[in-house]
PAMAR-14069 format. One record per residue (C-alpha): x negated, y negated, z; residue in three letters; residue number from 1. Coordinates in steps of 0.5 Angstrom, whole numbers, m for minus. Layout:
X Y Z ala NUM
...
This chain:
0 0 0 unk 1
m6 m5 3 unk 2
m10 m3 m4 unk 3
m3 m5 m9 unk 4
m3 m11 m6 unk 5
m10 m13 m6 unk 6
m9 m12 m14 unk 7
m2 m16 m13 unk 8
m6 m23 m10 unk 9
m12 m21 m15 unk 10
m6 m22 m21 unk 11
m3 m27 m18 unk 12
m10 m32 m16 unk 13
m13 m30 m24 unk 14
m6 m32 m27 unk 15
m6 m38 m22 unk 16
m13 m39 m25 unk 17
m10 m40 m32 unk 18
m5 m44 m31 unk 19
m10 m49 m27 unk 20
m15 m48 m33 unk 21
m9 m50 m37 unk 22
m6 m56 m34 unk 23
m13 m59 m34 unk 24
m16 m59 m41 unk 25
m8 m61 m42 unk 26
m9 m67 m37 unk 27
m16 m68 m40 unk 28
m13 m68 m48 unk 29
m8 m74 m46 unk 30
m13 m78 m42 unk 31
m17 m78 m48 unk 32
m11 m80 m53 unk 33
m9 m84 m48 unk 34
m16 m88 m49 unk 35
m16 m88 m56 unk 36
m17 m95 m58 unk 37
m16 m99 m65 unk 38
m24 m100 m65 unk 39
m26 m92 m64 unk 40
m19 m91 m70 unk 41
m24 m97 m74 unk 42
m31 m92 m72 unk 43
m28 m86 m74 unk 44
m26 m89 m81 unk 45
m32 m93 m82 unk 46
m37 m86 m80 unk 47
m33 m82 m85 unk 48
m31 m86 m91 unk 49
m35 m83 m96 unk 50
m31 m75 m94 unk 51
m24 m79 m93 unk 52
m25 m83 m100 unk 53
m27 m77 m103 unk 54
m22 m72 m101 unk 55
m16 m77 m103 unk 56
m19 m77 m109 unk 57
m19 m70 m110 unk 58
m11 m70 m108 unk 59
m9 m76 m113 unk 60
m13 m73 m118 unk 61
m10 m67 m118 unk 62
m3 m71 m118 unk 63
m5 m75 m123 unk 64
m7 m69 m128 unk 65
0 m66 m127 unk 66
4 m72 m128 unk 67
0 m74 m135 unk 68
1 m67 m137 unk 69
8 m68 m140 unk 70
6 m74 m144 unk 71
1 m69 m148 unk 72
m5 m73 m149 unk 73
m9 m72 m156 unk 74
m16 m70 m155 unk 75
m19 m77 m157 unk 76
m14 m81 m150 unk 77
m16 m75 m146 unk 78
m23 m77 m147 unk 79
m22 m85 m146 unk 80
m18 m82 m139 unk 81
m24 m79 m137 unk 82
m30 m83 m138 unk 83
m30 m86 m131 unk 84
m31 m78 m129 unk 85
m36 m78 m135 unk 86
m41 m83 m132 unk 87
m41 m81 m125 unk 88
m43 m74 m128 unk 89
m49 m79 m132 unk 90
m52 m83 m127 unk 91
m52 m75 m122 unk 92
m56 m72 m128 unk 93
m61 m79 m128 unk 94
m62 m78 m121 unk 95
m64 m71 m121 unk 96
m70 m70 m126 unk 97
m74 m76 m121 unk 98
m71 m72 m115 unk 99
m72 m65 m116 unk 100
m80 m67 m117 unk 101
m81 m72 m112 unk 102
m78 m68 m107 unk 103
m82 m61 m108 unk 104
m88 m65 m110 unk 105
m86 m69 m103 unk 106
m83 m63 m99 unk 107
m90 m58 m101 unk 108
m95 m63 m100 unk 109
m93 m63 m92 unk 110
m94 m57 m91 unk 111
m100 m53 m90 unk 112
m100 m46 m95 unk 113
m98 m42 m90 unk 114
m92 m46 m87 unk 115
m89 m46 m94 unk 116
m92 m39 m95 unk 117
m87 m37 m89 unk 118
m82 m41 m91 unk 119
m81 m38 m98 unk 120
m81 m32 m96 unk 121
m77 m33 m91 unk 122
m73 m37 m97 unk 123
m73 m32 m102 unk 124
m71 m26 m97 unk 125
m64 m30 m95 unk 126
m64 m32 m103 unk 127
m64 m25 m105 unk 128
m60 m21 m98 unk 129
m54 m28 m101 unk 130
m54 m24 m107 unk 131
m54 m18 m106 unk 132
m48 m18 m101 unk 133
m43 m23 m106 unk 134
m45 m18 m112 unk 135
m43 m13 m107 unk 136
m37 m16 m105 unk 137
m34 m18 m111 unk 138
m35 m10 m114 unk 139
m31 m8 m108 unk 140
m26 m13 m110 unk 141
m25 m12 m117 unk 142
m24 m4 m116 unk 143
m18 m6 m109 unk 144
m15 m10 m114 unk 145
m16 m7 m119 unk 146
m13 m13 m123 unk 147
m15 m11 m131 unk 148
m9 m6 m131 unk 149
m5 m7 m137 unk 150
m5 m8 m144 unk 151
m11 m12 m147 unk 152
m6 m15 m152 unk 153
m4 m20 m147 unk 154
m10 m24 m148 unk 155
m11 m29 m153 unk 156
m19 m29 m155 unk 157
m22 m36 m157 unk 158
m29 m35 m161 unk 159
m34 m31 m162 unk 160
m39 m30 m157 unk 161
m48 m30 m160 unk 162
m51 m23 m158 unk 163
m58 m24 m153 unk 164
m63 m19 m153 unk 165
m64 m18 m145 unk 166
m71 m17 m147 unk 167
m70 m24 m151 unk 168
m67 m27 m145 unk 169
m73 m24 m140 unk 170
m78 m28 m144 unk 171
m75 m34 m145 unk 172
m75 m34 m138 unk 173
m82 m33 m137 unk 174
m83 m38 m142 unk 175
m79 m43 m139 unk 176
m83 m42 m132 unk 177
m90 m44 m135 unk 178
m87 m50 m140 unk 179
m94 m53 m145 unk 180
m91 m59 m145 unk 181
m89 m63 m138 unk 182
m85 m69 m142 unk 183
m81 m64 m147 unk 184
m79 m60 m140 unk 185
m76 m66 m138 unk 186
m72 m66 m144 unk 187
m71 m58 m148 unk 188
m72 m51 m145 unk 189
m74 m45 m150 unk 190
m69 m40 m152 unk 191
m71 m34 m157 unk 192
m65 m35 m164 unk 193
m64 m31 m169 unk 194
m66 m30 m176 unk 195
m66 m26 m182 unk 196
m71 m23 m187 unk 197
m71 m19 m192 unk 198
m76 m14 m192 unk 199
m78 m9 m198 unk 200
m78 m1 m197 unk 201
m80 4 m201 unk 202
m78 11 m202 unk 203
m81 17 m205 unk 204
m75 19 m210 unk 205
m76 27 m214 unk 206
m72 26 m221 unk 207
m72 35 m220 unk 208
m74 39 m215 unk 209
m78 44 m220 unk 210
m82 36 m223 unk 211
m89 35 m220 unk 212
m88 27 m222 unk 213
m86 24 m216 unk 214
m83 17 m216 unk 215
m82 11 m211 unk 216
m77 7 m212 unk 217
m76 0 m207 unk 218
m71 m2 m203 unk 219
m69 m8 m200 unk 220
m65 m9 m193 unk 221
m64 m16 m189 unk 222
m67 m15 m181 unk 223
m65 m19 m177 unk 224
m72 m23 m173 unk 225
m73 m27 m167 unk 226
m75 m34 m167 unk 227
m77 m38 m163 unk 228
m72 m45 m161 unk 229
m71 m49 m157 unk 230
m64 m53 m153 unk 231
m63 m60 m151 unk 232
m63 m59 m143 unk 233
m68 m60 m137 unk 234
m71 m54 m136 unk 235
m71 m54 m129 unk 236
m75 m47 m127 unk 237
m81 m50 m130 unk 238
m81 m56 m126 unk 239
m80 m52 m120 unk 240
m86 m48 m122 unk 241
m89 m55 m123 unk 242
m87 m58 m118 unk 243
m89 m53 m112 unk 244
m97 m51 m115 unk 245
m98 m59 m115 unk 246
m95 m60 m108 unk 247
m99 m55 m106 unk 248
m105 m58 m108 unk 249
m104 m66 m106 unk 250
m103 m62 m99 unk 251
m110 m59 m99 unk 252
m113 m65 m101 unk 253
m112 m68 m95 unk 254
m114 m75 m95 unk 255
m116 m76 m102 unk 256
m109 m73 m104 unk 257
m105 m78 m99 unk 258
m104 m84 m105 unk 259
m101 m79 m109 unk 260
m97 m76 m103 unk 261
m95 m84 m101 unk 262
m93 m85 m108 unk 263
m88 m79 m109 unk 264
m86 m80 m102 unk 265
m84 m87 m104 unk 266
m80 m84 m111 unk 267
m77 m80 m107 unk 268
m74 m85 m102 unk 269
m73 m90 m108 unk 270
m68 m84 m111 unk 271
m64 m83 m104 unk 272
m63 m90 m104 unk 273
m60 m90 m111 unk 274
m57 m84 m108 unk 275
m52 m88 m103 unk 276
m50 m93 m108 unk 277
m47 m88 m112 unk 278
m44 m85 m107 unk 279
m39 m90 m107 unk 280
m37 m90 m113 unk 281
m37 m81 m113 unk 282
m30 m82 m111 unk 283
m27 m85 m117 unk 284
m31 m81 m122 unk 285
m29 m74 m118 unk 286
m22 m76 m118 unk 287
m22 m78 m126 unk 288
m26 m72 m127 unk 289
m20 m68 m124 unk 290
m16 m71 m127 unk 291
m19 m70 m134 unk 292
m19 m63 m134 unk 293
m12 m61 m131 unk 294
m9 m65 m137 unk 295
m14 m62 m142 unk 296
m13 m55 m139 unk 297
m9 m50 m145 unk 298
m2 m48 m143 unk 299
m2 m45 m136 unk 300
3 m40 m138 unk 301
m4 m37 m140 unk 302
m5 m36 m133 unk 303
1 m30 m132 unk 304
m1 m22 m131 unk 305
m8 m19 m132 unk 306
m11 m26 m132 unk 307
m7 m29 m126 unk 308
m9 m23 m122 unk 309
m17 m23 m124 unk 310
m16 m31 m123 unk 311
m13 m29 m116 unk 312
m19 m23 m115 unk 313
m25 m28 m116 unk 314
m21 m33 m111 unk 315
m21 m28 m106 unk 316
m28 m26 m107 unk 317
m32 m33 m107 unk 318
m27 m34 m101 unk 319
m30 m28 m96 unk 320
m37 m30 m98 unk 321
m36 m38 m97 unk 322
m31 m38 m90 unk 323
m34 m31 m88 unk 324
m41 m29 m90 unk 325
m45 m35 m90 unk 326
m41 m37 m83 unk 327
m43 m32 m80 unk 328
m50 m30 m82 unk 329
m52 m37 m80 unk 330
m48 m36 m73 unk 331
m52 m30 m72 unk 332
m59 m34 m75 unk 333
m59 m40 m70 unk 334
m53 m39 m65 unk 335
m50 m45 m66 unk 336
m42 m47 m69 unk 337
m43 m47 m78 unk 338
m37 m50 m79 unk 339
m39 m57 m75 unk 340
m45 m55 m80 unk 341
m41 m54 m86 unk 342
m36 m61 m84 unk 343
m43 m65 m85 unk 344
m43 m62 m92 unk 345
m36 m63 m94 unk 346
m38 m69 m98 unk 347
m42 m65 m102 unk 348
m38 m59 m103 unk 349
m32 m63 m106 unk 350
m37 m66 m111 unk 351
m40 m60 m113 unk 352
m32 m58 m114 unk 353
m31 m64 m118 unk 354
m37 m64 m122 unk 355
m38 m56 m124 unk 356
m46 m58 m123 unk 357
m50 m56 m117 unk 358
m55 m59 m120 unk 359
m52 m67 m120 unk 360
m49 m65 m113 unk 361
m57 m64 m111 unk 362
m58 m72 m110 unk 363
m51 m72 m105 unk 364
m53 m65 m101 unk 365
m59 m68 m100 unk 366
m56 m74 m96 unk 367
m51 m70 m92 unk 368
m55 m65 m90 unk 369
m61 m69 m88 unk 370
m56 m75 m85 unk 371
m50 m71 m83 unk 372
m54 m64 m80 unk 373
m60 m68 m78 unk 374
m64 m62 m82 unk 375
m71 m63 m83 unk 376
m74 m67 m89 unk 377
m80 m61 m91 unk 378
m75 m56 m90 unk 379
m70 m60 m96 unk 380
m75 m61 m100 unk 381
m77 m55 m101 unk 382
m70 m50 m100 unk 383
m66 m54 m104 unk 384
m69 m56 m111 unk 385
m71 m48 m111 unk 386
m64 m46 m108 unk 387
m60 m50 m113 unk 388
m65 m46 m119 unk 389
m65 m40 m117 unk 390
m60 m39 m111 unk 391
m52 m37 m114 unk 392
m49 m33 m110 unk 393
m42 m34 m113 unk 394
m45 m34 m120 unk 395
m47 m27 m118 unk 396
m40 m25 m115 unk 397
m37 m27 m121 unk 398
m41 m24 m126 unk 399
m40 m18 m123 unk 400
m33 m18 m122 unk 401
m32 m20 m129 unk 402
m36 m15 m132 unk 403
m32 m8 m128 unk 404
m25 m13 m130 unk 405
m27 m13 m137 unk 406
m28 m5 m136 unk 407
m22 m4 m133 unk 408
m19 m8 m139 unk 409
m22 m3 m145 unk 410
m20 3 m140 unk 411
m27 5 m139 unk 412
m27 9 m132 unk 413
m34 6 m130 unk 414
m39 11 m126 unk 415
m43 10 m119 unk 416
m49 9 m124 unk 417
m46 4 m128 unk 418
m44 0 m122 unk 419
m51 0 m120 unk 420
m53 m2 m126 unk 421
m49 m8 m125 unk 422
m51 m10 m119 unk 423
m58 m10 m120 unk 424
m56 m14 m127 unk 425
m52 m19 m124 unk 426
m56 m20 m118 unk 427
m63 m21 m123 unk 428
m59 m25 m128 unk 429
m56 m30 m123 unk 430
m63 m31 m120 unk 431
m66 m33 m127 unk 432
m60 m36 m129 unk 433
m63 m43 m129 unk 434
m68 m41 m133 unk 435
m65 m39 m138 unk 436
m61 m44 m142 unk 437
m53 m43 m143 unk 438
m54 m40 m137 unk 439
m47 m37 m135 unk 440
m45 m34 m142 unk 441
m52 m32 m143 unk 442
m53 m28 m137 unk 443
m46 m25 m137 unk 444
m48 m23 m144 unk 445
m53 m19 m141 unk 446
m49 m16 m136 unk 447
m46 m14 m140 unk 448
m51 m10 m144 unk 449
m53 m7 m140 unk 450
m47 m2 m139 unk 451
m45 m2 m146 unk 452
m39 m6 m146 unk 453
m37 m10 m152 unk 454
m39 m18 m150 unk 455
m34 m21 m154 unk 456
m30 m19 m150 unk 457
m32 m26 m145 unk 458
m28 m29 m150 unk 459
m22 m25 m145 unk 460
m23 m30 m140 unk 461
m26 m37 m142 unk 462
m18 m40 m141 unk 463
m20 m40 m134 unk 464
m27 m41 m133 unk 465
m26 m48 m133 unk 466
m24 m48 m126 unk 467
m26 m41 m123 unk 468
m34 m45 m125 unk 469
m32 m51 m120 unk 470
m30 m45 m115 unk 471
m38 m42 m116 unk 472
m41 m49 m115 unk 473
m38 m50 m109 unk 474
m40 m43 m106 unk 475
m47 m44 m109 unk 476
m48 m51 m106 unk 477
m45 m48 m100 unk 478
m50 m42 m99 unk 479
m56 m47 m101 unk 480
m54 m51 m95 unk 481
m53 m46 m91 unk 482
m59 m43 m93 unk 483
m63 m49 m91 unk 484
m60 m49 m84 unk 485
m63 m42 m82 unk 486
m69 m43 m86 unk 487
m71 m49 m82 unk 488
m69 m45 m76 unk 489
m74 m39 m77 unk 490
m80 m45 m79 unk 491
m79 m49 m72 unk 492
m85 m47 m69 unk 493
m89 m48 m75 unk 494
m86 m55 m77 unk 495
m87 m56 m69 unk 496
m95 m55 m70 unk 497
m96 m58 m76 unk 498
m93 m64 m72 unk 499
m97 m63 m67 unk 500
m103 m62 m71 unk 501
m100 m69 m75 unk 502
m100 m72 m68 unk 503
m107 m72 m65 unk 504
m111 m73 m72 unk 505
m107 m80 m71 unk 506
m110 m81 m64 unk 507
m117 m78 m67 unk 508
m116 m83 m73 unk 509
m114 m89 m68 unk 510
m119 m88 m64 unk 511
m124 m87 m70 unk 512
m122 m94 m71 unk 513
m122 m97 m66 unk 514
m130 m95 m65 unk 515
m131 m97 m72 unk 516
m127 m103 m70 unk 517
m133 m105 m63 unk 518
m139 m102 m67 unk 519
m136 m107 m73 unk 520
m135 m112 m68 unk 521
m142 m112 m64 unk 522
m146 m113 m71 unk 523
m142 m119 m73 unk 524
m145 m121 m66 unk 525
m152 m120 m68 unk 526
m151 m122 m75 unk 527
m148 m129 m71 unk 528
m155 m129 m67 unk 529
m159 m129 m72 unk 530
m158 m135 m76 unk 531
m157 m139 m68 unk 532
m165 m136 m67 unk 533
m166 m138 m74 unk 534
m165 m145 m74 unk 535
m168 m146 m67 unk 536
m174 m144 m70 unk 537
């Protein structure tokens, strides 16, 4: 009975416990809302315009695509009506040339080789561990949904697709990572195009089988030959590869390297401040851009069926990455809240969603996650120009999700080895994906490839790529950013001894100086004599 009872006042003390927990966070709540004044409404805003802006923007643009739907807009109004958007993406993709070299160069040359050989192991380590988990997750969510059920007669394909030898597209990107020519890389990437020769053949013709007169007749056949090309565009891995060795070098230059290492830092800087300019005026461009494209976009009837589940299938996919994965991964690493980490990126994410370029949101990643999260600048500097060439987790979900769909599509029942296969493909491709120029139609193609299924059929899903690449984009910025976070996290001690170091070759620099300064002094008290003695005689 004394036992009952005992746990009977127990119950009764936690559940009082509770409600007195309870009612003080209640009372804490109304107290601060109670406290509340205009001035802290006015702080808020103030401190979080930029997100405020461009999240109203997203909004109204999305609203305004859809009201101007109905009016049918030619080709030629729909371009004059997005033209505030075109500049935006303009003055973005200025920025990120200048950018992209000052900050690895920068990044780079404040390390030592074996702080920034840790970093990018460690970089690289979560790079290809990201990939490989988004590949994985959308395979498993294609072979779930199993959205390519149905006829392939539902679908309207639009143009043909070029044939890309893998083995073509794997050279062109070693050729793109070691450019000859550091100005054209500014401006053209290589890219193997095709070509035909004819070629003569002879052949040994018998007029009878008993003659001993043996002929030769030629034959002439086309073949088609690989040529060396190029196409318009940055070629970015060789920059990046660039960029790093020169980095390197500036920094175990020690103080002959410094002048350099100044002029860098100060483009840099340069850059950024031309950065928080344009941040006021990315809300505009984002909501025309949005805008723009809703109203451009084919018949949403296009959407229904086989291509509204494989829509759906790749929404969920990128979801669980970005909301499940990277969060967690990074509570993990470092123990703290990722998604206070993530509201400093909202800004970020939001362009990255409306520009449909990792790349031109890498001047406003950049700003969030050194001003908002507070990361550390060497650690940007090196994480984020290479994640936004090599690192993209939701490209690699989505080409191997879009591969088994269009399987499915074809009634090919696909084998644990082709899988693999498409795994390892997909993960390969998208970490080589910037060095390779049409990156996103080219390294599907090679997905593709790889297990024998037919490439023009890419063509089955171009009506919704549109919007499905400014979902992978938001997820690739996403897993940069993270990426930077943990990567910072893992480096401290190191970024903390380099500081150190930094630290006392100040003080031995001060204190050389002021040596100097009192040996300096005392010869030009003894030059100061001698005249005096001079003249006395």
């Amino acid at each position: 009975m004394t036992q009952s009872n005992g746990e009977t006042r127990l119950q009764r003390s936690r559940v009082q416990q509770l409600r007195d927990g309870l009612t003080e966070r209640s009372l804490r709540a109304k107290n601060t809302v109670q406290n509340i004044s205009s001035n802290d409404v006015k702080g808020f805003f103030m401190r979080n315009a930029f997100v405020i802006l461009t999240v109203a923007a997203v909004i109204v643009g999305i609203i305004l695509g859809f009201g101007l739907r109905p009016y049918k807009m030619s080709y030629r109004e729909v371009k004059y009506f997005s033209f505030p958007g075109e500049l935006l993406m303009r003055m973005l993709q200025m920025l990120v040339l200048p950018l992209l070299v000052s900050s690895l160069i920068t990044g780079m040359a404040a390390l030592d080789s074996r702080a920034s050989g840790k970093m990018g192991v460690r970089a690289v380590v979560y790079y290809t561990t990201t990939t490989i988990i988004a590949v994985f997750i959308g395979i498993v969510m294609v072979l779930i949904i199993h959205p390519g059920k149905g006829s392939k007669d539902e679908f309207t394909k639009h143009e043909k697709i070029e044939q890309v030898s893998p083995a073509d597209a794997f050279l062109d990107l070693i050729r793109n990572m070691f450019p000859p020519n550091l100005v054209q890389a500014c401006t053209q990437q290589f890219k193997t195009q095709y070509g035909k020769r004819v070629v003569t053949v002879k052949v040994l013709v018998n007029d009878t089988v008993f003659s001993l007169n043996n002929g030769t007749q030629e034959l002439k056949r086309e073949e088609v030959i690989p040529v060396l090309g190029t196409v318009n565009g940055i070629n970015a891995l060789g920059l990046v590869v660039f960029s790093m060795c020169f980095g390197l070098i500036i920094g175990n230059m020690k103080e002959q390297g410094q002048p350099l290492r100044d002029f860098f830092d100060c483009l840099n800087e340069a850059i950024m401040r031309l950065v928080a300019i344009i941040m006021w005026y990315a809300p505009l461009g984002i909501m025309f851009l949005i805008a723009g494209k809703i109203v451009e976009m084919d018949d949403l009837s296009e959407m229904g069926g086989q291509l509204g589940m494989y829509t759906i299938t790749v929404i969920i996919g990128l979801l669980i990455h970005a909301v499940i994965v990277l969060p967690l991964l990074y509570f993990l690493v470092t123990r703290k809240n990722p998604f206070v980490f993530i509201a400093g990126l909202l800004q970020a994410l939001i362009t990255a969603l409306g520009t449909s370029s990792s790349s031109a949101t890498l001047p406003i990643t950049f700003k969030c996650l050194e001003e908002n999260n507070g990361v550390d600048k060497r650690v940007t500097r090196f994480v984020l120009p290479v994640g936004a060439t090599i690192n993209m987790d939701g490209t690699a979900l989505y080409e191997a999700l879009a591969a088994i769909f269009i399987a499915q599509v074809n009634d090919m029942e696909m084998n644990f080895g082709e899988i693999l296969t498409i795994s390892i493909t997909a993960t390969a491709a998208s970490i080589g994906a910037a060095g390779i120029p049409q990156a996103g139609l080219v390294t599907m193609v090679i997905v593709l490839t790889s297990v024998g299924l037919p490439t023009d059929d890419i063509t089955l899903i171009i009506a919704v790529d549109w919007f499905l690449d400014r979902l992978r984009t938001t997820t690739n910025v996403l897993g940069d950013s993270i990426g930077a976070g943990i990567v910072e996290h893992l480096s401290r001690h190191e970024l903390r001894s380099i500081d150190a170091e930094i630290g006392n070759s100040v003080l031995e620099e001060n204190e050389t100086k002021k040596s100097y300064q009192l040996i300096s002094q005392e010869s030009e008290s003894d030059n100061a004599k001698i005249p005096d003695s001079e003249s006395k005689m």
